[in-house]
DSSP file (Angstrom, degrees, kcal/mol; ACC not computed):
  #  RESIDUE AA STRUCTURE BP1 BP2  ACC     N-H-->O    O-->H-N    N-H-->O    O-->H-N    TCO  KAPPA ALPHA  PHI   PSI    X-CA   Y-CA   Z-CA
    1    1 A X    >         0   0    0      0, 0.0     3,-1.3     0, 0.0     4,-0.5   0.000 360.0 360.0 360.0 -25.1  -21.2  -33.5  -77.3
    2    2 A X  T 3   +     0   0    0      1,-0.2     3,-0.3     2,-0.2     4,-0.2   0.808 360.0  68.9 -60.7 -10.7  -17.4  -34.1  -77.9
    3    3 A X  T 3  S+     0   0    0      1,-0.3     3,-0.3     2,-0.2    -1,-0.2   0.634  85.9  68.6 -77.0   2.5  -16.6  -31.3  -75.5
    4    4 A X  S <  S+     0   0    0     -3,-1.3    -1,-0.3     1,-0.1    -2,-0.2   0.710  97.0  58.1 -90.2 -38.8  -18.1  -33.7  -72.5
    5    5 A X  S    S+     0   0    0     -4,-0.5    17,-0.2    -3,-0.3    -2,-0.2   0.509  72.0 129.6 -97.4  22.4  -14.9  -36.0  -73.0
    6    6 A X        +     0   0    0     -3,-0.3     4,-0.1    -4,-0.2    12,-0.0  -0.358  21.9 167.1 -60.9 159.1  -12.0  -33.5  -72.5
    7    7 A X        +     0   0    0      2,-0.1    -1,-0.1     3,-0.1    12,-0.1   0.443  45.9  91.0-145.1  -4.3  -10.0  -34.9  -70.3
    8    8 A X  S    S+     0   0    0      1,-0.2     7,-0.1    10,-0.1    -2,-0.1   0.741  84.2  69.2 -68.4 -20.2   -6.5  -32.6  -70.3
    9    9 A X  S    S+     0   0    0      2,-0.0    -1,-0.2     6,-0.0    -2,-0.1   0.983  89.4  94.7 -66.5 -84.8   -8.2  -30.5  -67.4
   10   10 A X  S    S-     0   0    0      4,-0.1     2,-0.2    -4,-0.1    -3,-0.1   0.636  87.8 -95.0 -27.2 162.7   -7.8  -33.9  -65.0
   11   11 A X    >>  -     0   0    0      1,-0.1     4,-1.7     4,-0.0     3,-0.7  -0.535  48.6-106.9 -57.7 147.2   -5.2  -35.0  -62.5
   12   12 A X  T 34 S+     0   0    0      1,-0.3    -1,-0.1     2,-0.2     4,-0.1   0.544 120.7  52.9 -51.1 -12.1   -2.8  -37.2  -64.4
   13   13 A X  T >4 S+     0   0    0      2,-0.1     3,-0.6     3,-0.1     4,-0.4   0.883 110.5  51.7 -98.9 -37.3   -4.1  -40.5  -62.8
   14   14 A X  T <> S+     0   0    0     -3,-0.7     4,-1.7     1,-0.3    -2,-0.2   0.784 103.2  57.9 -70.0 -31.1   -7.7  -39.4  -63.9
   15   15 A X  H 3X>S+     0   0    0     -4,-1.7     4,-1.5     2,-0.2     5,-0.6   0.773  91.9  65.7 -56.9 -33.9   -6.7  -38.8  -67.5
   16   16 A X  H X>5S+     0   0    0     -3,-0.6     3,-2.3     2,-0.2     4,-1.3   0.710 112.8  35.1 -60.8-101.9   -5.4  -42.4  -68.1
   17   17 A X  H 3>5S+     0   0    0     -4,-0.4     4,-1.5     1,-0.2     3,-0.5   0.695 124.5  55.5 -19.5 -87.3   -9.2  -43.8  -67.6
   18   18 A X  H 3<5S+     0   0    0     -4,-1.7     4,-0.4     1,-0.3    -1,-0.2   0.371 104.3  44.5  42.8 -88.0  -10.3  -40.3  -69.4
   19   19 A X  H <X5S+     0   0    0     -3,-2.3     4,-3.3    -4,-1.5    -1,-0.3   0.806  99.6  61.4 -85.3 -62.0   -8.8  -40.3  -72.0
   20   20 A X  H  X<S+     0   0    0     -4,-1.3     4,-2.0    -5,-0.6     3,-0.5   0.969 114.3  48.5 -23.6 -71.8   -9.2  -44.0  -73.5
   21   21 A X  H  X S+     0   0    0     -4,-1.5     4,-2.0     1,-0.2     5,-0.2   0.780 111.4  45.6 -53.6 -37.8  -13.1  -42.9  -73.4
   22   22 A X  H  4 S+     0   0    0     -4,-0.4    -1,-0.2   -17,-0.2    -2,-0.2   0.727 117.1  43.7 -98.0 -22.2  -12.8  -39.7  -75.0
   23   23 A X  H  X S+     0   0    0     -4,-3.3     4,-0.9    -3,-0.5    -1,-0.2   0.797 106.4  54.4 -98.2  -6.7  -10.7  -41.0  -77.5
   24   24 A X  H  X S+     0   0    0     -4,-2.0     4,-3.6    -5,-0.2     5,-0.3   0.970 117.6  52.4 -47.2 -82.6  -13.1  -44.4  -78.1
   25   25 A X  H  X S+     0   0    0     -4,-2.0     4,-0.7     1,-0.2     5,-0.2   0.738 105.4  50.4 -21.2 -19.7  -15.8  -41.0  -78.6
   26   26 A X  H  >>S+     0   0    0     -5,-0.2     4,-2.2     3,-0.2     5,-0.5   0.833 109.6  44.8 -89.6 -47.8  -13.8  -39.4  -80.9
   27   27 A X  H  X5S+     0   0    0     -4,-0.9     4,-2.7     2,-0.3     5,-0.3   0.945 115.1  49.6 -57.9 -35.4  -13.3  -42.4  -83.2
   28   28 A X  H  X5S+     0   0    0     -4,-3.6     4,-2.7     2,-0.2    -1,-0.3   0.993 115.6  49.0 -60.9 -45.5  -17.4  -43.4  -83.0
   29   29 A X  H  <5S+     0   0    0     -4,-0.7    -2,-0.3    -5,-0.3    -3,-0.2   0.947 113.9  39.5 -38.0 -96.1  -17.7  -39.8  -83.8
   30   30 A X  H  <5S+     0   0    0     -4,-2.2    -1,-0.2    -5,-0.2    -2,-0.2   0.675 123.1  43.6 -12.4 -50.4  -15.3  -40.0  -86.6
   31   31 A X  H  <<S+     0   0    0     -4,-2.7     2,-0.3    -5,-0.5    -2,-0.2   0.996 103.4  67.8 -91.3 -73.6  -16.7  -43.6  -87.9
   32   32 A X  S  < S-     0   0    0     -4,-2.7    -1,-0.1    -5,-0.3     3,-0.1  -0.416  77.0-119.5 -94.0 134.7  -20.4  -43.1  -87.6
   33   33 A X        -     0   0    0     -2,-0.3     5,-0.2     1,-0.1     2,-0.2  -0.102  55.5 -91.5 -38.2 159.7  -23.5  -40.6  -89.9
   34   34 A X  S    S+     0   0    0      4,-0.1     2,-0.4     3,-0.1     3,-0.1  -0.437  70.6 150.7 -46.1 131.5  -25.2  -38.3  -87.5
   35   35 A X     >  -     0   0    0     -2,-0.2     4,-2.4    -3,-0.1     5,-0.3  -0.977  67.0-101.9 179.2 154.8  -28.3  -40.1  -86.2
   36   36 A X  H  > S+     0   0    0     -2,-0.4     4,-2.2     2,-0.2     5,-0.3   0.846 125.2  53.1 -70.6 -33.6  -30.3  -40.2  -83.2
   37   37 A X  H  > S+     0   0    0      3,-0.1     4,-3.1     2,-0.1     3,-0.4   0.984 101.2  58.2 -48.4 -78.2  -28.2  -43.5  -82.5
   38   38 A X  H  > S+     0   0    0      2,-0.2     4,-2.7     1,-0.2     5,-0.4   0.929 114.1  37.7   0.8 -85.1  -25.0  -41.9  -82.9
   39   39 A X  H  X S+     0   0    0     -4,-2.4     4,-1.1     1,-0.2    -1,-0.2   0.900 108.7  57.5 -60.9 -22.4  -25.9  -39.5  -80.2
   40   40 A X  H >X S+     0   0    0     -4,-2.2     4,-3.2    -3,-0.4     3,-1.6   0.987 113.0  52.7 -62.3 -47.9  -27.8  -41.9  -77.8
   41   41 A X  H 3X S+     0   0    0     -4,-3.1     4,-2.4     1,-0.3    -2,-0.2   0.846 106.4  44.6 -42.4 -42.3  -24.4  -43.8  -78.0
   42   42 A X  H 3X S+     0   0    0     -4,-2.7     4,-1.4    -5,-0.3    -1,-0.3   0.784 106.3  61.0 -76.1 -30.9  -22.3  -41.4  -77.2
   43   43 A X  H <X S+     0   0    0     -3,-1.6     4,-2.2    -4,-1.1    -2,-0.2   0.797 107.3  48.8 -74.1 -39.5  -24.6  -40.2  -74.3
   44   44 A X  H  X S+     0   0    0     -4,-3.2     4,-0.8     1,-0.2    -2,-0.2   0.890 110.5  51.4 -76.0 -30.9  -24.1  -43.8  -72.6
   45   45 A X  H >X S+     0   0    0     -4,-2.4     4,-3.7     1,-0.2     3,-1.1   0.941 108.5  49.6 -66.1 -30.6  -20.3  -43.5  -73.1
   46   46 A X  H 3X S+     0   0    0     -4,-1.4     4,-2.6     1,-0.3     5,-0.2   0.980 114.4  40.2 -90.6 -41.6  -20.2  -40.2  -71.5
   47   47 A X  H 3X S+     0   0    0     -4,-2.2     4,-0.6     2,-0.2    -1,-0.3   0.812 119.6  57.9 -65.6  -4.7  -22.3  -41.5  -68.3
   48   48 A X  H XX S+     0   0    0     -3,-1.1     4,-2.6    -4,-0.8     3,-1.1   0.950 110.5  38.0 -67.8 -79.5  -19.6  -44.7  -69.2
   49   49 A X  H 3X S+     0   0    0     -4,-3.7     4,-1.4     1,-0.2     5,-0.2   0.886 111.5  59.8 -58.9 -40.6  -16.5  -42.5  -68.8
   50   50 A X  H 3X S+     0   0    0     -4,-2.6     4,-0.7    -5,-0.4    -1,-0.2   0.818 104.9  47.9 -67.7 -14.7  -18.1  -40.6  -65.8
   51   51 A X  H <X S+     0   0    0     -3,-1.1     4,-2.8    -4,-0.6     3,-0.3   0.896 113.3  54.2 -87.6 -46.0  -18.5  -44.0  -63.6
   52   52 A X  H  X S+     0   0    0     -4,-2.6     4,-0.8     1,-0.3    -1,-0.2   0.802 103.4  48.2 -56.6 -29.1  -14.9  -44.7  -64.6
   53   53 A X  H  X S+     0   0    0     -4,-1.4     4,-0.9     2,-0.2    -1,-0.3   0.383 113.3  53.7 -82.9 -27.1  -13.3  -41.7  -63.5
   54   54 A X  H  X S+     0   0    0     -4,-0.7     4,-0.8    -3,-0.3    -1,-0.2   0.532 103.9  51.7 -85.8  -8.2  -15.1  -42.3  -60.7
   55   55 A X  H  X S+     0   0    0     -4,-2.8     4,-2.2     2,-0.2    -2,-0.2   0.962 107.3  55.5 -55.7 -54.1  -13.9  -45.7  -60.1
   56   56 A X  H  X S+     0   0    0     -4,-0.8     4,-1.7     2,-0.2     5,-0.3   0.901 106.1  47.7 -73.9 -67.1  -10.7  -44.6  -60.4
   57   57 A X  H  X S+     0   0    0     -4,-0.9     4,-0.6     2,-0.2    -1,-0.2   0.708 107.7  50.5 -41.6 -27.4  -10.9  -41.9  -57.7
   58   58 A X  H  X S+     0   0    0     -4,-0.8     4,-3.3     2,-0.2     3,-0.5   0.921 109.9  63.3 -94.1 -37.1  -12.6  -44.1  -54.8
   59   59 A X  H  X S+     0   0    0     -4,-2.2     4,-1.1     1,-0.2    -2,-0.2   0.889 107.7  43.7   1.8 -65.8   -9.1  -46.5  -56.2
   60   60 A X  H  X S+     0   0    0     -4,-1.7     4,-0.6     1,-0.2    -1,-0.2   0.771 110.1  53.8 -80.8 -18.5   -7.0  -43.6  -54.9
   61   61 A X  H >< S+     0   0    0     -4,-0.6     3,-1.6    -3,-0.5    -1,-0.2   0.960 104.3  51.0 -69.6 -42.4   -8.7  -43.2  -52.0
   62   62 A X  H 3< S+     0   0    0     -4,-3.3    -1,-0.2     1,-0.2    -2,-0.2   0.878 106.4  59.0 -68.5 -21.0   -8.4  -46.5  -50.9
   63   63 A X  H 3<        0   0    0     -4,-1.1    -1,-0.2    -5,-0.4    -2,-0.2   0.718 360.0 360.0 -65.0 -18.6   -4.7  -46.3  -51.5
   64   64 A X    <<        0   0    0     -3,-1.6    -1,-0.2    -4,-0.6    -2,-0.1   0.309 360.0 360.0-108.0 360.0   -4.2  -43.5  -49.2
């Protein structure tokens, strides 16, 4: 599931946001057994990260 929070592929303003989440992931990952919790968790961060990273893009839009 960690392979959902790469984030070096983004543009550099999308990686800031990104990145925080995938490395929050890494650390839950890291910290907490295998468990059907564990993974439900991880499942909300990654729809979590995805809303930021889109936050962050309608951000730049309005900037332009």
């Amino acid at each position: 599931m960690l392979k959902w929070f790469a984030w070096a592929h983004l543009p550099p303003h999308l990686q800031v946001v990104s990145r925080a989440v995938g490395d929050l992931a890494e650390k839950m990952d890291a910290a907490l057994p295998e468990s059907a919790e564990k993974t439900a968790g991880l499942r909300k961060l990654l729809e979590a990260k995805d809303c930021f990273v889109r936050a962050q893009i309608e951000s730049a839009e309005g900037d332009t």
